[in-house]
C-alpha atoms as an extended CHARMM CRD file, in Angstrom:
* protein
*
       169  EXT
         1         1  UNK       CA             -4.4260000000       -9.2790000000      -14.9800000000  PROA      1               0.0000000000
         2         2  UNK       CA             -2.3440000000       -9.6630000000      -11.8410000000  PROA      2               0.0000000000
         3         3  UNK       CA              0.5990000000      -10.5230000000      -11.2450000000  PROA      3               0.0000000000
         4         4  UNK       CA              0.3650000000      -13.6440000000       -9.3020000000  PROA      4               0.0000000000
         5         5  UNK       CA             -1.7570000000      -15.1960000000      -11.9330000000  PROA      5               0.0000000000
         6         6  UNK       CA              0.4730000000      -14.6600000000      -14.6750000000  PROA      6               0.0000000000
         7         7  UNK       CA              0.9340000000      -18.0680000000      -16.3110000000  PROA      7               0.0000000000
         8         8  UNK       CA             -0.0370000000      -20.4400000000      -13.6770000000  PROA      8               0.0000000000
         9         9  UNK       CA              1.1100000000      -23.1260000000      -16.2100000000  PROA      9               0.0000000000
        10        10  UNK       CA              4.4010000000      -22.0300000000      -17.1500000000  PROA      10              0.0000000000
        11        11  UNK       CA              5.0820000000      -22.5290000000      -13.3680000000  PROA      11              0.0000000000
        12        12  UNK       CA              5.1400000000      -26.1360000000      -13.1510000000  PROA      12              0.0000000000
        13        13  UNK       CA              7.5680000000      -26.4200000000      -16.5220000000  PROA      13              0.0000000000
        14        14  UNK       CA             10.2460000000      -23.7920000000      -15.3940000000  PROA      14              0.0000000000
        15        15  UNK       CA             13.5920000000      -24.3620000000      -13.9250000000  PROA      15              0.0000000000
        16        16  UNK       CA             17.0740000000      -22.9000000000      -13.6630000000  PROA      16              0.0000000000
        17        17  UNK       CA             19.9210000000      -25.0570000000      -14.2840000000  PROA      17              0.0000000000
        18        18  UNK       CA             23.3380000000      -24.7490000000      -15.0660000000  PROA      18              0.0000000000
        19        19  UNK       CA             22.9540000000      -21.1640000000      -15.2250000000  PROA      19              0.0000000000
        20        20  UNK       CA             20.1690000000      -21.6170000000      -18.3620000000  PROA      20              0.0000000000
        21        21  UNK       CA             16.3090000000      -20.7820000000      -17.1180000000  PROA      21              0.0000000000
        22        22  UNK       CA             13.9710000000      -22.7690000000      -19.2430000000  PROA      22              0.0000000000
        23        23  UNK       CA             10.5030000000      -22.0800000000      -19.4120000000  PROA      23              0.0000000000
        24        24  UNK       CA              8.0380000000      -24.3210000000      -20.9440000000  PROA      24              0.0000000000
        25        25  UNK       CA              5.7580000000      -21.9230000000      -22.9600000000  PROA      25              0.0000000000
        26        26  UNK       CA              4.0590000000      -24.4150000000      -25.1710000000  PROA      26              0.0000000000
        27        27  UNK       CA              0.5290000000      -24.0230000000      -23.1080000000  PROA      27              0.0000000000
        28        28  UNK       CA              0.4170000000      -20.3850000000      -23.1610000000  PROA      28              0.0000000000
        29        29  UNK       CA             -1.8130000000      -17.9270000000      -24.8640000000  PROA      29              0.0000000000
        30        30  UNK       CA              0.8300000000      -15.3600000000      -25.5070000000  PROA      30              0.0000000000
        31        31  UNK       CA              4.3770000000      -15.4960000000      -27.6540000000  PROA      31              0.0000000000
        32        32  UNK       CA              7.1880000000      -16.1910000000      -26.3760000000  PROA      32              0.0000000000
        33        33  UNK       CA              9.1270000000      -12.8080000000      -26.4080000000  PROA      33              0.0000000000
        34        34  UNK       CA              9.8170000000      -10.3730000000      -24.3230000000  PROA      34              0.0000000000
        35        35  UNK       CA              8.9560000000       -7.8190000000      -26.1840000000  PROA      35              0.0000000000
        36        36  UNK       CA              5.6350000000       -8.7740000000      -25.1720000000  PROA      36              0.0000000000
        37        37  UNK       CA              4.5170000000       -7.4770000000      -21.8310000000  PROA      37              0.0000000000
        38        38  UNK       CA              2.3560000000      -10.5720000000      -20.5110000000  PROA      38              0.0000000000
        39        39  UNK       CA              5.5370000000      -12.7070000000      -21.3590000000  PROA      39              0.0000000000
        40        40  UNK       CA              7.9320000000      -10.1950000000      -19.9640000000  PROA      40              0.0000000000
        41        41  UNK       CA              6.0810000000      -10.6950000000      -16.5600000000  PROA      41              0.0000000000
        42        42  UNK       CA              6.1470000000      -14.2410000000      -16.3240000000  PROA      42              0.0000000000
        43        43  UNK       CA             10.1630000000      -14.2620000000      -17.4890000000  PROA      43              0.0000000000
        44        44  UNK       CA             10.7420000000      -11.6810000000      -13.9930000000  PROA      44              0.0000000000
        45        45  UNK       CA              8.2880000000      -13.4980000000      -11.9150000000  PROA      45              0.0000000000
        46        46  UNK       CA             10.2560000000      -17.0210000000      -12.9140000000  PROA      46              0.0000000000
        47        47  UNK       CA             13.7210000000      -14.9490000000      -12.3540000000  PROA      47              0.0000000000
        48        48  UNK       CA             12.7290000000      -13.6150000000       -8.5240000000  PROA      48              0.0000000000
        49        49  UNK       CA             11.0550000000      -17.4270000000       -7.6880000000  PROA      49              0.0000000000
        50        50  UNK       CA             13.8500000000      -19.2220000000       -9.1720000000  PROA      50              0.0000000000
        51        51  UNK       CA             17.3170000000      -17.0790000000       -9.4920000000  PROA      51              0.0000000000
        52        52  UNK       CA             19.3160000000      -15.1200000000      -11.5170000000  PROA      52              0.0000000000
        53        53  UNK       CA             20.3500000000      -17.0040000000      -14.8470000000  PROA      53              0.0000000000
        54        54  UNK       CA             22.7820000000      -16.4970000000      -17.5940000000  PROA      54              0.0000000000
        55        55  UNK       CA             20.2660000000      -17.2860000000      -20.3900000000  PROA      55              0.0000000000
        56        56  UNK       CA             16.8620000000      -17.9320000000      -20.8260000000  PROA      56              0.0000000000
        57        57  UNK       CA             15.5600000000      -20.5220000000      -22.8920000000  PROA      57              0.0000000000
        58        58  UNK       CA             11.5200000000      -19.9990000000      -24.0340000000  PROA      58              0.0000000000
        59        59  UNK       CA             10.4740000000      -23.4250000000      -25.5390000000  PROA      59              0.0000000000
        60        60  UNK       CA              7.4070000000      -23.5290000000      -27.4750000000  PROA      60              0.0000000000
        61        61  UNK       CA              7.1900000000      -24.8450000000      -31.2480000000  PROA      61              0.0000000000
        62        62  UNK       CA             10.8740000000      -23.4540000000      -31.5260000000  PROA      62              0.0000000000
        63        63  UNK       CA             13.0640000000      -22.0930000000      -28.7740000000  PROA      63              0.0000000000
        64        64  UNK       CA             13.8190000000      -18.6490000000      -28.3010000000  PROA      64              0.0000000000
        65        65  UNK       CA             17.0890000000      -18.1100000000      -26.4290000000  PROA      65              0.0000000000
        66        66  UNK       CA             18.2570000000      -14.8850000000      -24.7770000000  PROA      66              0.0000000000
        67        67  UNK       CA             21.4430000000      -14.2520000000      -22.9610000000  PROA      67              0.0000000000
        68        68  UNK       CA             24.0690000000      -11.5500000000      -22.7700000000  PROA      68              0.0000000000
        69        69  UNK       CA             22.8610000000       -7.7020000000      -22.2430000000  PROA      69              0.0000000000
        70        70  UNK       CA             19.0930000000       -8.6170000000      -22.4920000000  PROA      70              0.0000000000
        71        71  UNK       CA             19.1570000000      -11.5050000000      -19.7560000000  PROA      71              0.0000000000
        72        72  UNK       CA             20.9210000000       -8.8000000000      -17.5760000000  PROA      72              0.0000000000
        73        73  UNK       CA             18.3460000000       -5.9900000000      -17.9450000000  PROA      73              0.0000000000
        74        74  UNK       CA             15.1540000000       -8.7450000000      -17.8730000000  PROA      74              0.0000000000
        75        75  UNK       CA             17.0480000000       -9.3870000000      -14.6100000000  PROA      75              0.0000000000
        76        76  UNK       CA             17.0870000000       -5.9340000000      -13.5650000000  PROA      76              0.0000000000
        77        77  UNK       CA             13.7040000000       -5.6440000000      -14.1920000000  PROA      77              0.0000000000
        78        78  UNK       CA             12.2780000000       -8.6240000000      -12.2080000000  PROA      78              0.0000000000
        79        79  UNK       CA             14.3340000000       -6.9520000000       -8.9930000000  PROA      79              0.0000000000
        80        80  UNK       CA             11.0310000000       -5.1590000000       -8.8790000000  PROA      80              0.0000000000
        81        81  UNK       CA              9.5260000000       -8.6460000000       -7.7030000000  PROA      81              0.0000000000
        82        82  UNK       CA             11.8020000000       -8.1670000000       -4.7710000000  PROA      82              0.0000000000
        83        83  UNK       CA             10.8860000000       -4.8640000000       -3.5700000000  PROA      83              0.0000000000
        84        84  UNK       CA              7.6870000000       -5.6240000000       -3.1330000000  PROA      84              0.0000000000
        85        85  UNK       CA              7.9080000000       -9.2960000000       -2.0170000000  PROA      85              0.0000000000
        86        86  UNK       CA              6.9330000000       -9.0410000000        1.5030000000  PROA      86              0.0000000000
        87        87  UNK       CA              3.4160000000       -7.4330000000        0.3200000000  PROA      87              0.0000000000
        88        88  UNK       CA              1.9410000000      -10.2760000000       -1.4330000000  PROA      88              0.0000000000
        89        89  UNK       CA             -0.5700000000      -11.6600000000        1.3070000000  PROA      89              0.0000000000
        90        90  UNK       CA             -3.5590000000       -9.5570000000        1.1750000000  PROA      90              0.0000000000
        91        91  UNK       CA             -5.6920000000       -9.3460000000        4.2980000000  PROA      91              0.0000000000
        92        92  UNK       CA             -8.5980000000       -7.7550000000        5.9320000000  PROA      92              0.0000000000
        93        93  UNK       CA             -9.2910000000       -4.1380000000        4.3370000000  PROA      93              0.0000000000
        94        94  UNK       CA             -6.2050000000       -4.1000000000        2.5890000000  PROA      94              0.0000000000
        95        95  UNK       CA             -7.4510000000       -6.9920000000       -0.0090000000  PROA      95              0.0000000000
        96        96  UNK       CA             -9.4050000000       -4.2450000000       -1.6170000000  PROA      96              0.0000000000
        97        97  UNK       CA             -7.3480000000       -1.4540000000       -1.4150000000  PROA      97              0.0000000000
        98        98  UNK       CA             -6.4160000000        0.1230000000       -4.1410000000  PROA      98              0.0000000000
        99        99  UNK       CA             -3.6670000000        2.2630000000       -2.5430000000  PROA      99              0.0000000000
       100       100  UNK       CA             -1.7830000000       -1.5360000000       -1.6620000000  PROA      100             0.0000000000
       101       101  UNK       CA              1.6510000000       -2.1810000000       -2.5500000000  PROA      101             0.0000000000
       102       102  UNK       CA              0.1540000000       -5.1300000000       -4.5110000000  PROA      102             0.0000000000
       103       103  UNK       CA             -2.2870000000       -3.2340000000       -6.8380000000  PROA      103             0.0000000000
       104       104  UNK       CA             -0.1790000000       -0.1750000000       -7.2570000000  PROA      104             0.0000000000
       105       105  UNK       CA              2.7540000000       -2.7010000000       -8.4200000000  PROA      105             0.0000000000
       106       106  UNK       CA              0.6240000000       -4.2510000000      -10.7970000000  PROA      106             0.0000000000
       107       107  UNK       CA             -0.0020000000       -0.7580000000      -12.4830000000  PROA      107             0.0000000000
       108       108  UNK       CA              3.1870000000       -0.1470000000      -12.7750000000  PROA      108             0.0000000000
       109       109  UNK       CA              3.7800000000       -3.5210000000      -14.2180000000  PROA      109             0.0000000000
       110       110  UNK       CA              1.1350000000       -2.4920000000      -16.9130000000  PROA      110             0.0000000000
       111       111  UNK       CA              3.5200000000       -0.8730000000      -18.9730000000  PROA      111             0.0000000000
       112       112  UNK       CA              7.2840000000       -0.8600000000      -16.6680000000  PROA      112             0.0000000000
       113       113  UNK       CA              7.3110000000        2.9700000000      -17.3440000000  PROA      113             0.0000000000
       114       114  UNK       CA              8.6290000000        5.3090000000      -14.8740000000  PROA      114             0.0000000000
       115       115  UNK       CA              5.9030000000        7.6860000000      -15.6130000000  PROA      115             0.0000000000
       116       116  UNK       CA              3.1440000000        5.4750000000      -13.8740000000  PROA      116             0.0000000000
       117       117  UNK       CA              5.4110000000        5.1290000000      -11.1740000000  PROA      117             0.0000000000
       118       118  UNK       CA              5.2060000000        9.2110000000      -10.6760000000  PROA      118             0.0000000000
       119       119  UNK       CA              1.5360000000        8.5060000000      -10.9810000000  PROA      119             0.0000000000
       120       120  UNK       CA              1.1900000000        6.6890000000       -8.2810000000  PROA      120             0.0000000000
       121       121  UNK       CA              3.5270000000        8.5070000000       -5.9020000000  PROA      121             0.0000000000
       122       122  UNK       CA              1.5590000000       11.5250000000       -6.7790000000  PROA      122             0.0000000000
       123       123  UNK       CA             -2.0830000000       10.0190000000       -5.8630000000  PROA      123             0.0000000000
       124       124  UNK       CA             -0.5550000000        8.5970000000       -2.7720000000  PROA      124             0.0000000000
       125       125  UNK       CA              0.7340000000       12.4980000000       -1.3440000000  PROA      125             0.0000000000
       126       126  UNK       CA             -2.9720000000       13.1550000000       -1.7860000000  PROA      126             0.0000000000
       127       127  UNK       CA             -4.3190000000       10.6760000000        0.1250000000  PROA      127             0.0000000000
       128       128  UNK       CA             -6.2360000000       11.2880000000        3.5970000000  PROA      128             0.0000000000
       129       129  UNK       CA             -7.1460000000        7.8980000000        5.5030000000  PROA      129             0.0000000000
       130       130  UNK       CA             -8.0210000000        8.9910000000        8.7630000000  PROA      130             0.0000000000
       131       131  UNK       CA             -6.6850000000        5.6620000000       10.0950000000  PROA      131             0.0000000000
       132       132  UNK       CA             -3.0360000000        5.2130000000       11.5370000000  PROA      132             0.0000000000
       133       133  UNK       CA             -2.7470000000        1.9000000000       10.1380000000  PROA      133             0.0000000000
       134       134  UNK       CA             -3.9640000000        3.1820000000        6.5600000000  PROA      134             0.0000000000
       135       135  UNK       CA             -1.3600000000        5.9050000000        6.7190000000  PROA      135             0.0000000000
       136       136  UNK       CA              1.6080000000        3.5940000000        7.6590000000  PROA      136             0.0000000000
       137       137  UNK       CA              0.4870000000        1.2170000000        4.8260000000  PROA      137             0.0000000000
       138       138  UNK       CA              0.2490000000        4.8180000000        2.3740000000  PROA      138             0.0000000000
       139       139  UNK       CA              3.8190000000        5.9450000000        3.5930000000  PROA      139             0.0000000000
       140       140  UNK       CA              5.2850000000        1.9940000000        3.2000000000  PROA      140             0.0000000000
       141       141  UNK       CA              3.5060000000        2.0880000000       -0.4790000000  PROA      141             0.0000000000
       142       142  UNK       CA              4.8540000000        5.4240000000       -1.6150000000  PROA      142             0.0000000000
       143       143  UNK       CA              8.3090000000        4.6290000000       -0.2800000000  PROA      143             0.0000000000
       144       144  UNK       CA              8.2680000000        1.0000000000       -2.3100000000  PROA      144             0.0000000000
       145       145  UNK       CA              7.1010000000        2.8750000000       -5.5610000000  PROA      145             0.0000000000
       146       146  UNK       CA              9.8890000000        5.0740000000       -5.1270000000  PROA      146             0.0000000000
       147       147  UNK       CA             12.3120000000        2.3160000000       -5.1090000000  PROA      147             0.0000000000
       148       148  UNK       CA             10.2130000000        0.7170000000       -8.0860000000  PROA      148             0.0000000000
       149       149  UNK       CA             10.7670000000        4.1180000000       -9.8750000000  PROA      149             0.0000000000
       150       150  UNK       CA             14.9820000000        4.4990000000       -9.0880000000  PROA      150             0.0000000000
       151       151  UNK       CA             15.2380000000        0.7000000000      -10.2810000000  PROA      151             0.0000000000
       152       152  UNK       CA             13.1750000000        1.2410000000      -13.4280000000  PROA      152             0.0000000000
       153       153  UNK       CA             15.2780000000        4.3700000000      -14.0440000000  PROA      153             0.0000000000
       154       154  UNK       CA             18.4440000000        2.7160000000      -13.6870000000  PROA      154             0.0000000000
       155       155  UNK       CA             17.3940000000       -0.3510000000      -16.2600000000  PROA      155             0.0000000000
       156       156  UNK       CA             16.0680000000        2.3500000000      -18.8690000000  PROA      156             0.0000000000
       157       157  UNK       CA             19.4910000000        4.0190000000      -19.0840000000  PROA      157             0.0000000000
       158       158  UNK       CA             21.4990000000        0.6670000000      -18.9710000000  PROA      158             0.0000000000
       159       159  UNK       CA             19.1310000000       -0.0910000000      -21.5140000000  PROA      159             0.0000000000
       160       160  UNK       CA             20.1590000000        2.7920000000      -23.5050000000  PROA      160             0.0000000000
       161       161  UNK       CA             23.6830000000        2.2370000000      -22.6900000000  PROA      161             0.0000000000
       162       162  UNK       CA             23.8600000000       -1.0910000000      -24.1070000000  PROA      162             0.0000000000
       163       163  UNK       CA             21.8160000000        0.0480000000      -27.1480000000  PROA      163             0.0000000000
       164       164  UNK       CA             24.2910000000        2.5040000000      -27.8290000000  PROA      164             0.0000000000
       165       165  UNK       CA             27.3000000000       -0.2540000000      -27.5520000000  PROA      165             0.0000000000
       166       166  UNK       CA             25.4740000000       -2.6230000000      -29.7610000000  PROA      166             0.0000000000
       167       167  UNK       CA             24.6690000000       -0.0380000000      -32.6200000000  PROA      167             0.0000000000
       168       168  UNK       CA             28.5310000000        1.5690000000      -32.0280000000  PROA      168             0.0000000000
       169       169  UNK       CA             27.0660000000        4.9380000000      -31.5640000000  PROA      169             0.0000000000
């Protein structure tokens, strides 16, 4: 599933105000929780469209409210979005490439582990294009997933760090 049609519906029913982001979930096929990875997406793509909130408010049947430690790293996390932000219109050839930004990003967004990050740095050094313009795009790609790797990085261990706080460890 990609990552611009995540949720099409949840779109028109979210909004950040007074610091809360509220997103209407009652038309979606998935939970709310971001513990699951569709909704996960759709909280960072509503956090790079809309701003960085202080809570977030998931209203279906009942409301599920997050703030505090987990609002901050779901934050973290959709600073992905902005990495790759530029890279959104596909055109000509690169619509179908699979070396993109756009479709590498969404593998990494399959499971927001570093690891397919690596995986995706390491089939780009193998790549031979033949084409200037194909090895620009290649080198921009690699050098984006590398920034998608430090950032995902950095959010696992202040994930860990605020695990560790929470449990007293």
């Amino acid at each position: 599933m990609k990552l611009s049609n995540i949720h099409r519906k949840k779109e028109e029913n979210s909004v950040l105000k007074d610091h809360t982001l509220r997103i209407n979930c009652r038309r979606c096929t998935f939970e709310p929780d971001y513990g699951n990875i569709n909704c996960m997406k759709c909280i960072c793509r509503r956090i790079f469209e809309l701003g960085q909130p202080e809570r977030i408010l998931l209203s279906a049947g009942l409301d599920t409210e997050y703030s505090g430690d987990a609002v901050r790293i779901i934050s973290e996390i959709s600073s992905v979005y902005a990495i790759n932000s530029g890279d959104d219109k596909r055109k000509g050839k690169c619509a179908t490439c699979r070396l993109s930004p756009v479709f590498l990003i969404d593998e990494v967004f399959a499971s927001f582990q570093s690891e397919d990050t690596d995986f995706g740095i390491c089939k780009l050094d193998n790549v031979v294009t033949g084409d200037e313009s194909c090895d620009i795009c290649v080198s921009r790609t690699k050098k984006i997933l590398e920034s998608v790797r430090d950032r995902l990085t950095e959010t696992s261990r202040d994930a860990l760090r605020s695990a560790y706080r929470i449990m007293g460890v």
